[in-house]
Residue frames as a rotation matrix with the C-alpha (Angstrom) as fourth column:
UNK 1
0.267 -0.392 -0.880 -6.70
-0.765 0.469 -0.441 23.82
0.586 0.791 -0.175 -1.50
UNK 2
0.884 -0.225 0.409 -6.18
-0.053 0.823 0.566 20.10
-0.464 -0.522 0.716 -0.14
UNK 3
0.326 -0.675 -0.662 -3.05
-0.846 0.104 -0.523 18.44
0.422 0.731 -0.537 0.18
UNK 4
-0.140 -0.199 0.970 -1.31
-0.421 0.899 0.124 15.03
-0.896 -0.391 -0.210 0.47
UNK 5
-0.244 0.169 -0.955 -1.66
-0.958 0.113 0.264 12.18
0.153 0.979 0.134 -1.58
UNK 6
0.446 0.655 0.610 -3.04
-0.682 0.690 -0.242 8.59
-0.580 -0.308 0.754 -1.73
UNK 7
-0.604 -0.671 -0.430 -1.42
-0.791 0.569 0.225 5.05
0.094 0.476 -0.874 -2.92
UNK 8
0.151 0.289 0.946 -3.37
-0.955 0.290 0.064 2.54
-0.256 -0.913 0.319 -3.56
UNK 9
-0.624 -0.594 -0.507 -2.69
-0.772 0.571 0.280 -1.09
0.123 0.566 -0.815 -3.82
UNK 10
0.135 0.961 0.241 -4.55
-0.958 0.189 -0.215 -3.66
-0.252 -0.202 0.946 -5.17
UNK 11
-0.988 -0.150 0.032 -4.53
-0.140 0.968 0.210 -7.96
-0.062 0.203 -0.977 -5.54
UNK 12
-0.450 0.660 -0.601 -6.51
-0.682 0.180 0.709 -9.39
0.576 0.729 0.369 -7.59
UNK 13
0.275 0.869 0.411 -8.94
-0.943 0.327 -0.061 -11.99
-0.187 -0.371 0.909 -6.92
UNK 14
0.981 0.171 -0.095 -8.64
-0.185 0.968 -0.168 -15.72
0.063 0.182 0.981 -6.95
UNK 15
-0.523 -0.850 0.068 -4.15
-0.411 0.182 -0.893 -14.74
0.747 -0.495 -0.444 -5.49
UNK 16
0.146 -0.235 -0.961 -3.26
0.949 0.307 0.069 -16.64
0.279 -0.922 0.268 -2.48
UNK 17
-0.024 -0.325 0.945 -3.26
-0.155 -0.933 -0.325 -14.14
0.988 -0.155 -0.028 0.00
UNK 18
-0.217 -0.451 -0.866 -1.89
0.809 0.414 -0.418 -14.49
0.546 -0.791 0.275 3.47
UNK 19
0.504 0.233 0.832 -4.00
-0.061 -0.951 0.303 -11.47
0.862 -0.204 -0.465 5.63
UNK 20
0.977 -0.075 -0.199 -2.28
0.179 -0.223 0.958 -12.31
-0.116 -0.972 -0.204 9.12
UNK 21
-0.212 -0.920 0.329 1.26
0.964 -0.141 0.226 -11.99
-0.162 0.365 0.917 7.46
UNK 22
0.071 -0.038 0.997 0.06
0.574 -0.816 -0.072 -8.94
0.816 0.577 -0.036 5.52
UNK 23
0.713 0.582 0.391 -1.24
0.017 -0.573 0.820 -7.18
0.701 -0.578 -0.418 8.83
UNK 24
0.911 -0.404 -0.078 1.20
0.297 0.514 0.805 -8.68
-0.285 -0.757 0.588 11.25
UNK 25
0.138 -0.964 -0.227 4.36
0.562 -0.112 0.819 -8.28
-0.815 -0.241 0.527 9.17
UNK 26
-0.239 -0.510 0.826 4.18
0.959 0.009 0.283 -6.44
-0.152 0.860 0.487 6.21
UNK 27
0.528 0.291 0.798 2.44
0.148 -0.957 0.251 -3.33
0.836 -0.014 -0.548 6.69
UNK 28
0.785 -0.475 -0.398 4.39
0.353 -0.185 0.917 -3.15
-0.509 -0.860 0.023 9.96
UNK 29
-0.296 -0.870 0.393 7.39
0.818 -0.018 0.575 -2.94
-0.494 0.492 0.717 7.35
UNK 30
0.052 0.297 0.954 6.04
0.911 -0.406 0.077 -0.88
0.410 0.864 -0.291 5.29
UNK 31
0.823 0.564 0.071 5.28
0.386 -0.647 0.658 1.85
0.417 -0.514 -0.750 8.04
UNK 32
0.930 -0.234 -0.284 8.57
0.279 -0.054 0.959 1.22
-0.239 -0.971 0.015 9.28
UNK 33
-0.444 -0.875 0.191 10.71
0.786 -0.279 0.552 2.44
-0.429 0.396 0.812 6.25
UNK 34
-0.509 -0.053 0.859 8.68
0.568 -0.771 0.289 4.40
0.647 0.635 0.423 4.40
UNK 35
0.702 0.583 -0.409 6.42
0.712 -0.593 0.376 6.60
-0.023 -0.555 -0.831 8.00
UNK 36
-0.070 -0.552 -0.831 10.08
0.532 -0.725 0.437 8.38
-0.844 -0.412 0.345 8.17
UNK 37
-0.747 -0.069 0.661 9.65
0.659 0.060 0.750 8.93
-0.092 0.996 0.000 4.11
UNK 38
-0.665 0.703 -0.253 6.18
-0.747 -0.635 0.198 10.69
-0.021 0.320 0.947 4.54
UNK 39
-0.461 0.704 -0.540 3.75
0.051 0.628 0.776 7.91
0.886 0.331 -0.326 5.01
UNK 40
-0.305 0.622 0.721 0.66
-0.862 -0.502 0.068 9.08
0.404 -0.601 0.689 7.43
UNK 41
-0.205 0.467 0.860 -1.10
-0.565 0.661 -0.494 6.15
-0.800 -0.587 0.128 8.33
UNK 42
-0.756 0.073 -0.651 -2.74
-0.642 0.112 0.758 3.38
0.128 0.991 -0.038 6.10
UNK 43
0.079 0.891 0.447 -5.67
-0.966 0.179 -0.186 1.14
-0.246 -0.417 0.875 5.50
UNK 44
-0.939 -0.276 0.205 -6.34
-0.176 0.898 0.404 -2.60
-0.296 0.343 -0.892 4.89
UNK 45
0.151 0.900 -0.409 -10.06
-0.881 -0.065 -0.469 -3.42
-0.449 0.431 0.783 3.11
UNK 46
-0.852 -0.062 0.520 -11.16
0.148 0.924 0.352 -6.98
-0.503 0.377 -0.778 2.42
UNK 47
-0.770 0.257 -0.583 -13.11
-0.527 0.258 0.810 -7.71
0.359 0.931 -0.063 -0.72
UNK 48
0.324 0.787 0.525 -16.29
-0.698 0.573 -0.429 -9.85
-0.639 -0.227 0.735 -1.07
UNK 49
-0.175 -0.321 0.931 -15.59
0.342 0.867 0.364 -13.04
-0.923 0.382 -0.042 -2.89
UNK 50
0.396 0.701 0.593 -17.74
0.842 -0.020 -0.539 -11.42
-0.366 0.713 -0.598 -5.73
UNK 51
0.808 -0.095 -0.582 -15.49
-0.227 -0.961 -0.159 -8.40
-0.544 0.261 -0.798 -6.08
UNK 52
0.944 -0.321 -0.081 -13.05
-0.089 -0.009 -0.996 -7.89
0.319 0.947 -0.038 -9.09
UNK 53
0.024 -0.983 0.183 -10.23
-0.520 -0.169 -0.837 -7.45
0.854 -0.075 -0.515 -6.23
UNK 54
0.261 -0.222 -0.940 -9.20
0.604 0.797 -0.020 -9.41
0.753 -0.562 0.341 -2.90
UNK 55
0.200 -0.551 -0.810 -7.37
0.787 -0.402 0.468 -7.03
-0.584 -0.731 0.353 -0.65
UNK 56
0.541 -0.226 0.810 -7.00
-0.151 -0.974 -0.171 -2.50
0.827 -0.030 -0.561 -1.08
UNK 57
-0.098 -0.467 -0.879 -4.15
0.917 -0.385 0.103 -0.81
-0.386 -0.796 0.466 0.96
UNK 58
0.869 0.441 0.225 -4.64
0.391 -0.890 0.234 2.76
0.303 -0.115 -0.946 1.43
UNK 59
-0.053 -0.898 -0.436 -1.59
0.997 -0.073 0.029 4.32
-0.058 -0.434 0.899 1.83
UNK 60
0.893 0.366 0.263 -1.80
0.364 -0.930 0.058 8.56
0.266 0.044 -0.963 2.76
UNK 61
-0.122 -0.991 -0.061 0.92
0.984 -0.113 -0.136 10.41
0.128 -0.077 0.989 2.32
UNK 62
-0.073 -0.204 -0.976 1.94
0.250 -0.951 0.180 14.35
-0.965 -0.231 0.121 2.99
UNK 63
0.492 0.228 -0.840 2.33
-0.712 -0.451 -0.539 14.94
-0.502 0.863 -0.060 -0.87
UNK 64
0.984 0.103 0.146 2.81
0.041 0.666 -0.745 12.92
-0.174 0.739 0.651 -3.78
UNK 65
0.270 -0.960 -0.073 6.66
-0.506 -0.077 -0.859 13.62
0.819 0.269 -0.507 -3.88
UNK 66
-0.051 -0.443 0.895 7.16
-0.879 0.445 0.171 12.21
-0.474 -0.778 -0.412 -0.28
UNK 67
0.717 0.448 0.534 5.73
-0.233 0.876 -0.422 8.81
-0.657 0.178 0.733 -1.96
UNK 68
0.949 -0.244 -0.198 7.71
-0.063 0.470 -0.880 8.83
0.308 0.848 0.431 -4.96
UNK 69
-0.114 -0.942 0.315 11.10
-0.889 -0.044 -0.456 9.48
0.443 -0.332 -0.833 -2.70
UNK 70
-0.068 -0.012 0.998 10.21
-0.880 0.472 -0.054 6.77
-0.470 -0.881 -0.043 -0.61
UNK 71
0.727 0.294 0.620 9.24
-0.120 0.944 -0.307 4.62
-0.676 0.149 0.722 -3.50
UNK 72
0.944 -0.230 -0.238 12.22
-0.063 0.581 -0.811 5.12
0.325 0.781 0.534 -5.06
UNK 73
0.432 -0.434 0.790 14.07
-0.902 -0.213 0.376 5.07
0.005 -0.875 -0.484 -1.70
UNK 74
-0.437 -0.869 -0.231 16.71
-0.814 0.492 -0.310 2.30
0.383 0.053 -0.922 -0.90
UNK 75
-0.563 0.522 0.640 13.77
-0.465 0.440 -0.768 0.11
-0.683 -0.730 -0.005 1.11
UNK 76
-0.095 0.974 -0.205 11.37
-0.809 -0.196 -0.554 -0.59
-0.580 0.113 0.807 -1.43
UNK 77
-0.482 -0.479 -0.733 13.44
-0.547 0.818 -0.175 -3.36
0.684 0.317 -0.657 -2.70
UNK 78
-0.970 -0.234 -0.073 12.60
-0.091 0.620 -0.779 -5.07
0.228 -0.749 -0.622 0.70
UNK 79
-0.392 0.920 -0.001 9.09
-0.658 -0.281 -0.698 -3.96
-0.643 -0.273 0.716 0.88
UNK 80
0.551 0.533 -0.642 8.20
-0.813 0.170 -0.557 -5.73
-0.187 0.829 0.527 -2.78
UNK 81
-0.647 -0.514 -0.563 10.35
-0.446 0.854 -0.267 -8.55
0.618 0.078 -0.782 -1.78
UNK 82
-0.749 0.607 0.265 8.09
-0.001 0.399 -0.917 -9.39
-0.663 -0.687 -0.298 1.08
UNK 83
-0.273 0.879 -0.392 5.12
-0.962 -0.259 0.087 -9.88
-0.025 0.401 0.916 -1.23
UNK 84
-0.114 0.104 -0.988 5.63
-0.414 0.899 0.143 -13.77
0.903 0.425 -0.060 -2.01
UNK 85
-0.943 0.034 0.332 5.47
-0.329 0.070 -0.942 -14.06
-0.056 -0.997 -0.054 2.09
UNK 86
-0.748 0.655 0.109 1.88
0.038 0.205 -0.978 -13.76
-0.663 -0.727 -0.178 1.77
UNK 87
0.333 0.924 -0.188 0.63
-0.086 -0.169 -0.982 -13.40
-0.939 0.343 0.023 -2.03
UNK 88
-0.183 -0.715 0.675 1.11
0.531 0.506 0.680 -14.75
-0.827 0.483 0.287 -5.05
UNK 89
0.494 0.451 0.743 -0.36
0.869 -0.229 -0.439 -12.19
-0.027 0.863 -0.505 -7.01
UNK 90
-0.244 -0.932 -0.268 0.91
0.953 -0.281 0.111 -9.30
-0.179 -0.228 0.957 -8.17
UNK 91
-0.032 0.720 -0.694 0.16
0.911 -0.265 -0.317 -5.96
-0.412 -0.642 -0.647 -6.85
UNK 92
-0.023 0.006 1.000 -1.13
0.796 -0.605 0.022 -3.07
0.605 0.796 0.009 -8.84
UNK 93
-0.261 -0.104 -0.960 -0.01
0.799 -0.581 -0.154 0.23
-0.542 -0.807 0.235 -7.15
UNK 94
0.231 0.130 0.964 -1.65
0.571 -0.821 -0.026 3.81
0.788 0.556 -0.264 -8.38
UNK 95
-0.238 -0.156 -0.959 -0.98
0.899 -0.408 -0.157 7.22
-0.367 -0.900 0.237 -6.59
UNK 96
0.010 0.564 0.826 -3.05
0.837 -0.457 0.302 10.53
0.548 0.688 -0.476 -6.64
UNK 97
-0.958 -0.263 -0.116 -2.77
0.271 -0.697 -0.663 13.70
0.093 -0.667 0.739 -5.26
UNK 98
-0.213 0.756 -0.619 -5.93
0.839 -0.183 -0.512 14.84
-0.501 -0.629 -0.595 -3.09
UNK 99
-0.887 0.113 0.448 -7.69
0.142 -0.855 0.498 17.36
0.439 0.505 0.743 -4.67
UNK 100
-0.003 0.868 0.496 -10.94
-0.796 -0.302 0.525 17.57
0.605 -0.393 0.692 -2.76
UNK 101
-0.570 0.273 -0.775 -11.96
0.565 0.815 -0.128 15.77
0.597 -0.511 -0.619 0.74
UNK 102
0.513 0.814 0.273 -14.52
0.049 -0.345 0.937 16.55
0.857 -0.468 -0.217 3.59
């Protein structure tokens, strides 16, 4: 049986989107309230102009409860305040629990 779970977040196409902010200061944030929460590691994934989204984070967690403590953890205010920093769209978050990997 796998476990853990997976967040991911997605901005549309055609948002301002600020990637050396994102990389530089926001996922740094991110890591740095919610890694004690249960966040493993994450990705960053840029789009083709032609693709339906702009920018995927990948966000891997221990289990799908560490995420939801963390996302409804005293930080996450600050985390989803920092969005207009670097993107005017607004980001569509899903989370799944691993059920099968290699």
């Amino acid at each position: 049986m796998r476990s853990g779970a997976t967040t991911t977040v997605l901005y549309p196409k055609g948002c301002k989107f600020d990637m050396d902010y994102y990389l530089s200061s926001h996922m740094p944030l991110v890591k740095k309230h919610w890694g004690p929460a249960g966040l493993k590691s994450y990705k960053v994934l840029k789009f083709p102009d032609d693709a339906e989204y702009s920018v995927q984070a990948t966000l891997e967690w221990g289990s799908k409860s560490e995420f939801e403590k963390a996302a409804g953890g005293e930080h996450t205010a600050e985390i989803m305040g920092d969005v207009p920093n670097f993107s005017d769209g607004k980001p569509i978050l899903i989370t799944g629990e691993v059920t099968g990997s290699d």
